[in-house]
C-alpha positions in Angstrom: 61.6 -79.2 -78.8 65.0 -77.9 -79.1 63.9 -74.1 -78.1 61.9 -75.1 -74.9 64.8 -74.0 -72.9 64.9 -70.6 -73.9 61.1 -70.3 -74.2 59.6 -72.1 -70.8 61.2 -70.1 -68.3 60.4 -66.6 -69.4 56.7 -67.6 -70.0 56.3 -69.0 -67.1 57.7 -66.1 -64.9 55.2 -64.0 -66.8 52.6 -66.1 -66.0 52.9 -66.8 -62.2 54.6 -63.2 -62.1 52.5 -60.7 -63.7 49.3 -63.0 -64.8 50.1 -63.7 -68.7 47.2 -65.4 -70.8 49.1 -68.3 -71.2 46.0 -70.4 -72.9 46.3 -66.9 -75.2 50.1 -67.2 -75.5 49.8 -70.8 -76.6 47.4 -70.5 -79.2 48.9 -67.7 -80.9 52.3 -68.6 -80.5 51.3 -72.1 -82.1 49.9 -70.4 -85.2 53.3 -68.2 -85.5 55.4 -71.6 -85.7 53.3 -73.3 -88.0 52.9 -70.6 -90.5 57.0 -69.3 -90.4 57.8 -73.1 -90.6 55.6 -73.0 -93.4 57.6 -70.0 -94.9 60.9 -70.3 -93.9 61.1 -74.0 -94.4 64.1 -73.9 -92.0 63.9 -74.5 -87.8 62.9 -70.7 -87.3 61.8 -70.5 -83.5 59.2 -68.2 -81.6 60.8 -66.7 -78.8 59.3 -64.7 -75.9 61.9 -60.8 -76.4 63.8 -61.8 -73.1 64.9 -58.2 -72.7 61.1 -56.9 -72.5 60.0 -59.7 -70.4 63.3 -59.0 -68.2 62.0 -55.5 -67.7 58.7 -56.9 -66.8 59.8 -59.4 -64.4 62.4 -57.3 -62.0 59.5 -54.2 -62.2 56.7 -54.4 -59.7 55.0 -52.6 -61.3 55.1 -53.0 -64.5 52.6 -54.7 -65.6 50.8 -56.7 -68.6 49.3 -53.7 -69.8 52.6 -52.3 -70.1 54.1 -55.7 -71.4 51.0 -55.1 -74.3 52.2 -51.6 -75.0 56.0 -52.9 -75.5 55.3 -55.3 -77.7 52.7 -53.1 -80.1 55.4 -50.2 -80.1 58.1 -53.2 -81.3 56.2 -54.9 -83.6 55.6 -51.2 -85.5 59.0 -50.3 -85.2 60.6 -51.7 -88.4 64.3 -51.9 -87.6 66.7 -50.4 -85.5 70.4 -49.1 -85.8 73.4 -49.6 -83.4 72.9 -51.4 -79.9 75.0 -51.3 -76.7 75.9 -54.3 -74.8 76.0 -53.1 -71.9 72.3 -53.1 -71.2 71.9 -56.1 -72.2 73.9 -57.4 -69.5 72.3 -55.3 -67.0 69.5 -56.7 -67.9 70.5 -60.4 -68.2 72.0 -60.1 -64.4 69.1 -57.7 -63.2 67.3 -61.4 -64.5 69.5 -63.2 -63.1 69.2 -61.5 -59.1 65.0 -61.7 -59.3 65.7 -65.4 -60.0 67.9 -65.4 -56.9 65.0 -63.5 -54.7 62.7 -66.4 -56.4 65.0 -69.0 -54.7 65.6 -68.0 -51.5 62.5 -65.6 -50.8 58.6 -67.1 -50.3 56.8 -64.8 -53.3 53.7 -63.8 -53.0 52.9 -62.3 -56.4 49.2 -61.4 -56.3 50.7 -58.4 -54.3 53.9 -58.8 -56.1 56.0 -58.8 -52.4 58.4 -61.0 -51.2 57.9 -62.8 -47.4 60.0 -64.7 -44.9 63.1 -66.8 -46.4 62.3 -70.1 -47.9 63.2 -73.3 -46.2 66.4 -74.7 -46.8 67.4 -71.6 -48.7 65.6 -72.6 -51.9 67.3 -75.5 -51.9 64.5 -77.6 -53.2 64.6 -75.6 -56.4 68.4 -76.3 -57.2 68.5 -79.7 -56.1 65.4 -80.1 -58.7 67.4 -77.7 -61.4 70.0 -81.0 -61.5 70.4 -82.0 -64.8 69.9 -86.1 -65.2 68.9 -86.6 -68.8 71.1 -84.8 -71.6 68.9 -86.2 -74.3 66.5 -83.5 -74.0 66.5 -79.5 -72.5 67.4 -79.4 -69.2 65.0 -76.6 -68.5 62.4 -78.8 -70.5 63.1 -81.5 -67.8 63.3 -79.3 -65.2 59.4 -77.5 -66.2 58.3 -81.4 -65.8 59.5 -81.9 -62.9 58.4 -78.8 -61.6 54.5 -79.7 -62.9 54.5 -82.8 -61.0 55.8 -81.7 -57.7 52.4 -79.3 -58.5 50.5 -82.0 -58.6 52.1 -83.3 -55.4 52.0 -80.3 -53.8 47.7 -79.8 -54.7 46.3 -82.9 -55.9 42.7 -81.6 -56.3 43.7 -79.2 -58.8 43.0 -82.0 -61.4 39.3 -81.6 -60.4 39.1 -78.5 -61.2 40.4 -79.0 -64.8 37.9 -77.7 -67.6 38.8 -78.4 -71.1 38.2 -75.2 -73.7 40.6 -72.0 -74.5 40.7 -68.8 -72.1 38.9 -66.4 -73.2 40.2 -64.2 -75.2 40.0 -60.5 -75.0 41.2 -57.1 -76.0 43.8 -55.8 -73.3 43.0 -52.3 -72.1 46.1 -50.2 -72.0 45.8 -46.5 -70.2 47.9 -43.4 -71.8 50.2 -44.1 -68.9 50.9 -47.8 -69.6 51.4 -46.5 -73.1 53.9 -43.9 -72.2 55.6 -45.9 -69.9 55.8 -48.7 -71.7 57.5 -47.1 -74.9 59.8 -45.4 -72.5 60.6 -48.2 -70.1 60.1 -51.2 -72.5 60.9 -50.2 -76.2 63.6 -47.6 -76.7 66.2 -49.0 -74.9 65.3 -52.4 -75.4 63.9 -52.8 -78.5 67.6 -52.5 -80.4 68.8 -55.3 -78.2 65.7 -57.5 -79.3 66.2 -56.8 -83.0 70.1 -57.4 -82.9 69.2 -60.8 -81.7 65.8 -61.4 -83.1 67.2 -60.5 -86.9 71.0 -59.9 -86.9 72.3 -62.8 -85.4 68.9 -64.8 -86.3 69.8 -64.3 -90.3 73.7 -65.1 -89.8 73.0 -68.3 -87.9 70.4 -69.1 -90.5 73.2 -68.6 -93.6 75.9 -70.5 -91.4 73.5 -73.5 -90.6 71.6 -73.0 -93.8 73.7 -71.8 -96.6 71.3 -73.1 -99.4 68.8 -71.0 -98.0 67.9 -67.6 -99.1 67.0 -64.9 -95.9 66.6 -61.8 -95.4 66.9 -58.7 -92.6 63.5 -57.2 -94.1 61.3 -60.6 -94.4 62.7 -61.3 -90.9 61.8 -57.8 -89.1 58.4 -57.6 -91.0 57.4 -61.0 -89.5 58.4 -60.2 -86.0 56.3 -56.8 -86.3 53.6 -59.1 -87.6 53.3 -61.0 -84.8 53.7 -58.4 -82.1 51.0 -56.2 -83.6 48.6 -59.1 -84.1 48.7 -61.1 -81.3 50.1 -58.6 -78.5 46.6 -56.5 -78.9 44.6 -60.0 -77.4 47.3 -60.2 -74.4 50.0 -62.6 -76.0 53.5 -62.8 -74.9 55.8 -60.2 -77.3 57.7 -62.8 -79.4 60.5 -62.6 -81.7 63.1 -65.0 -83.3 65.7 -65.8 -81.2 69.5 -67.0 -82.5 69.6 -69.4 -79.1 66.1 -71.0 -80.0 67.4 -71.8 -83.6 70.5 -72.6 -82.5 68.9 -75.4 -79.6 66.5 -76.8 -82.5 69.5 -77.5 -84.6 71.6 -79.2 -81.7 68.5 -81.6 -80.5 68.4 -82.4 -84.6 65.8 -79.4 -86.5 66.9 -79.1 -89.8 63.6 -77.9 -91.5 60.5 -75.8 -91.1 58.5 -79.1 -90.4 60.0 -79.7 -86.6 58.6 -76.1 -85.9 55.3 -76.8 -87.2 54.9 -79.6 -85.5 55.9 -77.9 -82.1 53.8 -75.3 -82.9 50.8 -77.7 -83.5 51.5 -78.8 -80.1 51.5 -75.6 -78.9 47.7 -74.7 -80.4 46.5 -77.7 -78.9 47.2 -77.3 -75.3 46.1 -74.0 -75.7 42.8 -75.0 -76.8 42.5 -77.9 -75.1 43.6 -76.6 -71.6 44.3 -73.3 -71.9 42.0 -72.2 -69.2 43.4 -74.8 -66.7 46.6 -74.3 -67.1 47.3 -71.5 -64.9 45.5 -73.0 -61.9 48.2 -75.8 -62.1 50.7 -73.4 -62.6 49.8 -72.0 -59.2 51.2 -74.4 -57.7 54.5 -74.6 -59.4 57.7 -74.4 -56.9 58.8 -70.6 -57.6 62.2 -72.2 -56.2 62.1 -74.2 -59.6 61.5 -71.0 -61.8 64.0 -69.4 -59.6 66.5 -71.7 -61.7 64.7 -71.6 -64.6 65.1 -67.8 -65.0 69.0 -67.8 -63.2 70.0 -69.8 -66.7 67.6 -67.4 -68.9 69.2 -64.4 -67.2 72.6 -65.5 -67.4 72.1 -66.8 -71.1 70.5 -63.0 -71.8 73.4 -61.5 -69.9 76.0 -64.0 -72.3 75.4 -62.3 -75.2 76.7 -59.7 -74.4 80.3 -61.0 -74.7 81.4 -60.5 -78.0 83.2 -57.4 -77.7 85.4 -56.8 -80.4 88.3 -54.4 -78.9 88.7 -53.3 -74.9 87.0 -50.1 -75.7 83.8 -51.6 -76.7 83.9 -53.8 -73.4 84.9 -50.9 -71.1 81.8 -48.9 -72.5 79.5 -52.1 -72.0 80.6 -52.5 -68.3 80.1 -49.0 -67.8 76.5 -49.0 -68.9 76.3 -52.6 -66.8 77.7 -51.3 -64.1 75.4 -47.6 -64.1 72.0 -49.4 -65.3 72.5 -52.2 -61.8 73.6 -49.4 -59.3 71.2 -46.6 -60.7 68.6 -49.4 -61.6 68.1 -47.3 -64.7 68.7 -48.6 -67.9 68.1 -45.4 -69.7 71.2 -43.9 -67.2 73.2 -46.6 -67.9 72.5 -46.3 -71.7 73.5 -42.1 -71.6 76.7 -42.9 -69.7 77.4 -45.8 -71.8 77.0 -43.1 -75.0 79.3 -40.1 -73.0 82.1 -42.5 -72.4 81.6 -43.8 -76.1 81.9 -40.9 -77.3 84.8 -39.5 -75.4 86.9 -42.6 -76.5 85.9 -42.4 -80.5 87.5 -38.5 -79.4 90.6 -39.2 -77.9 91.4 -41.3 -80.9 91.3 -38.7 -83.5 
């Protein structure tokens, strides 16, 4: 349960968002934990890649389709060198102001625009996003809150329950969803995803788990696993995320067994309800996933801090700073790179 913080709110932004299979999401995501618990033998979580869905999120028009085609080109991309923090914290913040507009604005996301101002300025969501249990998540508690005010809000929704998986289908992706989503989605990205997803995911795992023996190539080859299996039949694009291992460890995961078992869960729902669940997710307070995704965004945006000199800083706020204003990470990337450059020059 430990990595339900990090994993709730960017699947359901997807979902309510840009019409994820979330019955489809579940299922495969539940086989993923229970076979790399099975493997690993160590807490390893399944993470949604933040910076893809990020991209997805604060694009109108970029679509599941598009979502499909990032996480097929990811999952065949073995490994990548170098990264640049800088987009990474554009994106976390670009997160973090579409979680604002999800506060304060009415959505209506079928046509993916943005009506009057909310009443009381979203405040419903924030008061909600108060944390009054510190035994579990807070965005855990928060997502249950946020399902019962659904079933406050539409109480007839329960009739229309119907137990069996969604169906599950082949997502048709055009040569443009392709291009764009290689372009748009996985070569900016993608480094940022495997910096977190393998780099940082193996050092946690020797600092937490000395005794245990890991690996950058066991670790990559899974995550491409699971992209180019599951991503095909519309699943969220999933990695392993250092904060997901590092919240099952806090609430008490110490082996592959907790992850199993979270990922039995997981399968379950998704079979039992997975075509319901989106019609109760209908009805979920977008001011509540507002907050949800603020705290996603702003955690995606944090790890971006560990800047080892003020050069390496300066070049990330560059690329921050281009990427927002331009609302191009590619831009920001490019001028991150110039000015990178230039320094490494003046030094010699």
């Amino acid at each position: 349960m430990g990595d339900l913080g990090t994993y709730i709110p960017v699947v359901l932004a997807l979902t309510l968002a840009k019409d994820l299979n979330l019955g489809t999401t579940l299922i495969f995501n539940g086989v993923y934990n229970m076979v790399i618990g099975a493997i690993h033998g160590v807490p390893m979580p399944v993470q949604p890649m933040k910076v893809i869905a990020a991209v997805g999120i604060s694009s109108a028009d970029f679509g599941i389709p598009k979502v499909t085609a990032v996480g097929i080109c990811a999952g065949a991309i073995s490994g990548v060198l170098g990264v640049t923090g800088g987009i990474q914290l554009s994106q976390g913040l670009s997160f973090a102001m579409t979680s604002v507009k999800y506060i304060r604005k009415v959505q209506d996301f079928s046509k993916s625009k943005t009506a009057g101002n909310r009443h009381w300025f979203g405040l419903d969501g924030l008061v909600v996003a108060i944390r009054i249990m510190t035994a579990l998540p807070s965005a855990f508690i928060i997502f249950l809150l946020g399902v019962v005010l659904a079933f406050i809000r539409e109480p007839k929704v329960v009739r229309d329950f119907k137990f069996g998986p969604s169906s599950i289908e082949v997502v048709k992706i055009s040569r443009h969803a392709w291009k764009e989503g290689f372009i748009k989605g996985t070569i900016l990205p993608l480094p940022l995803s495997i910096s977190n997803s393998v780099i940082a995911v193996c050092k946690l795992s020797y600092d937490l788990f000395p005794e245990e023996d890991f690996s950058a190539t066991s670790v990559t080859v899974m995550v491409g696993l699971m992209n180019l299996v599951g991503c095909w039949f519309g699943a969220m694009p999933c990695c392993h995320g250092a904060g997901g291992l590092a919240g099952q460890y806090k609430f008490g995961g110490r082996s592959g067994g907790c992850v199993a078992i979270l990922g039995a869960a997981k399968l379950i729902l998704g079979l039992v309800l997975g075509s319901s669940l989106v019609k109760v997710l209908d009805q979920f307070p977008v001011g509540v996933l507002g907050v949800l995704l603020l705290f996603a965004g702003i955690e995606l945006a944090m790890a971006a801090r560990d800047m080892n000199s003020k050069e390496e800083a300066f070049v990330m706020l560059i690329c921050a700073a281009v990427s927002l204003v331009g609302s191009s990470a590619a831009l920001g990337f490019l001028c991150g790179m110039v000015v990178h450059v230039l320094l490494k020059l003046r030094n010699l």
